[in-house]
Structures are given as structure tokens and as C-alpha cells.
C-alpha positions in Angstrom: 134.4 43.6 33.2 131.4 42.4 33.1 129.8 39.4 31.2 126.9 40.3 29.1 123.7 38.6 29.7 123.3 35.4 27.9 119.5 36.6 27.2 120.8 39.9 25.6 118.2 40.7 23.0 116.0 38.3 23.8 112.7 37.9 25.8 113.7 36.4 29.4 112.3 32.8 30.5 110.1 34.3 32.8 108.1 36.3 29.6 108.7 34.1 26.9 105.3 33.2 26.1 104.2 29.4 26.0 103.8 27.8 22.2 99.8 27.1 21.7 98.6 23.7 22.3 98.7 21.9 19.0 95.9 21.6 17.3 96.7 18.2 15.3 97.0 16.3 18.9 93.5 17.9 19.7 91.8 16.5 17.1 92.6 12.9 17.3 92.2 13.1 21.2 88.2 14.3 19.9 87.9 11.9 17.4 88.4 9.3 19.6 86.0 10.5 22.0 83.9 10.6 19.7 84.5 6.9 18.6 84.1 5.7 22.0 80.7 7.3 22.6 78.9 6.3 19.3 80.6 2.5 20.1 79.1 3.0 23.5 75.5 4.1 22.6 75.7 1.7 20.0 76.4 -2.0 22.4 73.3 -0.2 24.6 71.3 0.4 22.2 71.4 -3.3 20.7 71.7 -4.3 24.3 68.2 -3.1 24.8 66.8 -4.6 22.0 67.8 -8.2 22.9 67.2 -8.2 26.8 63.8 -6.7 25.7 63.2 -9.8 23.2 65.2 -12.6 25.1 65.9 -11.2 28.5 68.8 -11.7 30.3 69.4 -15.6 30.6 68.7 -16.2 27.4 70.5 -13.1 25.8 73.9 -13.9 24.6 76.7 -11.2 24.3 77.6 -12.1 21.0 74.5 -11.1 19.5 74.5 -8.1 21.6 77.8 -7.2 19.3 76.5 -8.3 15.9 73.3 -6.3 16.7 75.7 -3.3 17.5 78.0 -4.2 14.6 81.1 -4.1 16.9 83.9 -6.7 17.9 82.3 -8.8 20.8 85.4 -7.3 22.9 84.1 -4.3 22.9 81.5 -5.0 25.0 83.9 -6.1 28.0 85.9 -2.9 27.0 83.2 -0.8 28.1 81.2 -2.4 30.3 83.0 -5.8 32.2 80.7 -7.9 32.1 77.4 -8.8 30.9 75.3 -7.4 34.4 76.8 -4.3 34.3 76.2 -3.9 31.0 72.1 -4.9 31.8 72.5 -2.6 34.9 73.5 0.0 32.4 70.6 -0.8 30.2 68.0 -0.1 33.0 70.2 3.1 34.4 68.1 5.4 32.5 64.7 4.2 35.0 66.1 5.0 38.2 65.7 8.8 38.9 62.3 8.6 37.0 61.0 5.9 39.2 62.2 7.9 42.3 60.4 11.1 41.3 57.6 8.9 39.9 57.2 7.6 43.6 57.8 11.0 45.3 54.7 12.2 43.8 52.5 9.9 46.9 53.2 12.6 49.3 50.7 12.9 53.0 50.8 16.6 51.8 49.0 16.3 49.0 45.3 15.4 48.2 44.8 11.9 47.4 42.8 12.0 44.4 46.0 14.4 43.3 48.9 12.8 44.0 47.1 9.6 43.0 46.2 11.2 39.4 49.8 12.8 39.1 51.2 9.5 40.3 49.7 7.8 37.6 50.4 10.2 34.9 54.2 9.9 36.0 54.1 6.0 35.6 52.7 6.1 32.3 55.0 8.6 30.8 58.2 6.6 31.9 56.5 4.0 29.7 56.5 5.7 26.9 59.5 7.2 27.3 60.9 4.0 27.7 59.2 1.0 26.2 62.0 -1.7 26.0 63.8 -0.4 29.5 60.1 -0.8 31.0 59.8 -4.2 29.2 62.9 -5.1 31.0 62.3 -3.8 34.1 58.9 -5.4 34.0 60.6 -8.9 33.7 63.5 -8.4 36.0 60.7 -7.9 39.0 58.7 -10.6 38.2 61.8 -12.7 38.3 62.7 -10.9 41.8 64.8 -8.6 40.5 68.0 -11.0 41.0 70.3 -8.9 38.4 69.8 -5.2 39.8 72.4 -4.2 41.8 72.2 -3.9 45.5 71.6 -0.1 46.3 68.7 0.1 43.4 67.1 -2.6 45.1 67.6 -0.8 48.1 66.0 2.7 46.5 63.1 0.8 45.4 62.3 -0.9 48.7 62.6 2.3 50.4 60.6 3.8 47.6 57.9 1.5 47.9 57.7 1.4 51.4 57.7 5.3 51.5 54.4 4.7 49.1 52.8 2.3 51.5 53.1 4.7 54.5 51.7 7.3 52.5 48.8 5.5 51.8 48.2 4.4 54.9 48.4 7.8 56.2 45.7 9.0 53.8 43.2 6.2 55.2 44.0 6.6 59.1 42.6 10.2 58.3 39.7 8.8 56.2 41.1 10.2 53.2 40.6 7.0 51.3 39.4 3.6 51.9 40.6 0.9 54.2 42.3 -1.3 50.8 44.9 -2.8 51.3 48.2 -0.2 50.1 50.4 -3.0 48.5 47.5 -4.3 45.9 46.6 -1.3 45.5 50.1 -0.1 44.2 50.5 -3.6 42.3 47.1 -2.5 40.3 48.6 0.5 39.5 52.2 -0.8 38.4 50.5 -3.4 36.8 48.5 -1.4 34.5 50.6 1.0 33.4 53.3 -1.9 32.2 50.2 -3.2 30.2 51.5 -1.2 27.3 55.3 -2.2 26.8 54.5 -6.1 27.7 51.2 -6.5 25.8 51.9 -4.6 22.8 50.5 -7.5 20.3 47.5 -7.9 22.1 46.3 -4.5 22.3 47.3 -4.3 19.0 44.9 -7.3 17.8 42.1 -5.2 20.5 42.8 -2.1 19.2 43.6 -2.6 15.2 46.6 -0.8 15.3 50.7 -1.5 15.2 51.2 0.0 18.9 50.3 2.7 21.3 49.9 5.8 20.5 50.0 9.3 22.7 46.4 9.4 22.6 45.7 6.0 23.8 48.4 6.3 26.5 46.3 9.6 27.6 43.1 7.4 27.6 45.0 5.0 29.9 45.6 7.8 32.0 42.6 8.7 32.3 40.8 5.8 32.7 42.7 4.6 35.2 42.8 7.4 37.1 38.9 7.5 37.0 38.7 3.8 38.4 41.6 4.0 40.9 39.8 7.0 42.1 36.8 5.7 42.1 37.4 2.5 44.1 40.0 4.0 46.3 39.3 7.7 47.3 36.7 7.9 50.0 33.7 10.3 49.6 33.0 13.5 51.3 30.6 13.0 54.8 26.9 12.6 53.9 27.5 12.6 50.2 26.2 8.7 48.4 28.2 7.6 45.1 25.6 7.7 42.2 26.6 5.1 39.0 28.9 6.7 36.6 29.0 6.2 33.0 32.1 4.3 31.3 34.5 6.8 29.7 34.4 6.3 25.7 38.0 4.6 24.5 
């Protein structure tokens, strides 16, 4: 006689369908997420803010964590140690400065890469004032706490500029200057903003830059970077411009 089937009456295994994820272990599991990424933003944020004042000998991670509000563990939880927490500071630079830099290409027109190359600088520094403030003072101390490979990208960024250049005056496209002052000029001035704030405040009688003086910048220095760089067409004898107003 046969046994009956243990599953009589009941779904089998195979089509019993599975119980829905709980929702009560979802949200904690968010929450903490959550947690993590405002504690996270938070160290960076206040890390930005004290590099840009003290920079990085002279910034201490302790105040990096009562700037953030957060127990000074926190900051080796998340980030190790106090480089790769700088390196994370200065992350945010990297692709802009690439495609900044990309912008000096032999296919282009001098006087348009040149004016677009410009623009590009000036808009990461005012997209990023304290990074740029950083960054600013990391080169002029030889860049000693980037890491390896973005040293790297920027060599081979800038050396990718200087061929450019040099390409645009074997053809006669510019003047014979020489291509790494010229690029110093222009990283120079563009930094003017984020380093010198106080003093073109005192020039300009106001708290900081504003989009229309960083457009005036642009300007301006694409008129006298064009001017002193970009050769003139065949036959044709520069007459004396006048000063643009600022």
C-alpha cells in the first residue's frame, strides 16, 4: 500500500515561494550607510579647510576631527593615515586637470586651444578654491605628498603641453618663447585667485572673487597670452592695443 506523500496538501519545496527580505534588517544596513557617508564627507570637508589654512606639515589630525566634530579614530577608520586622507582631499583635481591639459591639442588653432585652455584653468579654480589652494602649495613644495601615478599623470600631462607648443612654433603658429614659462605664466595666474585672496581683496574692495571678476581674468589673460605668444598673419604689423577696462 502505498505511503502518502509527506507534502500532501501542501505546496512542494521546489514552488514554495521564498519569505521577502525583511525590511527591519534593510533599514539599519541604510542607515548605516548613510552614517558612514555624512562621517566621511564630513573629516574631508574639515580636512580641506585646515590643509588649505596650515598645509600639510603643520596640519594636525586632531583638529582635522574637532573641525569635523568626529572621534579622531575616525579619521584612521576611513582613511589610514593622514596622506591618504590629503591625497583624498586633492582627488577631486585630477580628471579636471587632465581635461584642462587635453584642451593644447596640434589640432587645434593656437589662439583656441590657448583661450579654451585658459577658461578650463580658471573654472577648476573656482570650482575649487581650497583644493586649488592646496594643490598650489603641494607644487611649490615639489609635490612630495601626491602619490606616485598622479605625479606621473601630470608629468606626462605637462610634457604632452610642451610638445604641443612646440609643434605650434616649428610651424610658425606662435612665437619662438620658451613652452615651460610660458605654461608657468599661465598656471601662475590663474592660482592668483585662491592664493591671493586678501590682496585682491584690499585691490579690489571686495570680500573675494566673484564670477564676473574671474571672467575678467579670463579675458584678460587670454588677450595678453595671445598677444605676446600667438604669431601674426604674413605681412600683417601689430598696431598698439588699448587696455581692457577691469
Amino acid at each position: 500500500m502505498p505511503h502518502p506523500s509527506p507534502y500532501a496538501g501542501k505546496p512542494s519545496p521546489a514552488t514554495t515561494p521564498a519569505a521577502p527580505p525583511s525590511t527591519s534588517s534593510k533599514a539599519p544596513a541604510s542607515r548605516e550607510r548613510r552614517s558612514r557617508s555624512r562621517h566621511r564627507q564630513l573629516i574631508l570637508e574639515a580636512a580641506c579647510n585646515e590643509f588649505a589654512a596650515k598645509g600639510f606639515s603643520a596640519c594636525q589630525t586632531l583638529d582635522i576631527a574637532l573641525r569635523a566634530g568626529v572621534p579622531k579614530a575616525n579619521l584612521y577608520y576611513y582613511f589610514h593615515t593622514k596622506e591618504n586622507l590629503y591625497a583624498e582631499v586633492l582627488e577631486p583635481l585630477r580628471a579636471p586637470l587632465q581635461q584642462a591639459s587635453s584642451l593644447l591639442s596640434r589640432e587645434v588653432a593656437p589662439a583656441t586651444a590657448l583661450a579654451a585652455y585658459i577658461a578650463a584653468r580658471l573654472q577648476i579654480v573656482q570650482a575649487y578654491p581650497l583644493r586649488s589652494k592646496i594643490f598650489c602649495s603641494e607644487l611649490l613644495h615639489g609635490a612630495q605628498q601626491l602619490p606616485e601615478a598622479w605625479r606621473n599623470e601630470l608629468h606626462a600631462c605637462n610634457q604632452d603641453e610642451i610638445a604641443c607648443l612646440r609643434h605650434w612654433m616649428a610651424r610658425g603658429l606662435i612665437q619662438a618663447v620658451a613652452p615651460e614659462h610660458l605654461l608657468l605664466f599661465i598656471g601662475s595666474a590663474t592660482q592668483t585667485y585662491p592664493t591671493l585672496g586678501w590682496q585682491i581683496a584690499l585691490i579690489r574692495g571686495k570680500d573675494g572673487p566673484h564670477e564676473q571678476d574671474i571672467d575678467a581674468v579670463a579675458a584678460t589673460l587670454t588677450r595678453m597670452v595671445l598677444a605676446g605668444a600667438v604669431a601674426p598673419p604674413r605681412g600683417v604689423v601689430r598696431q598698439p592695443g588699448r587696455a581692457l577696462a577691469t
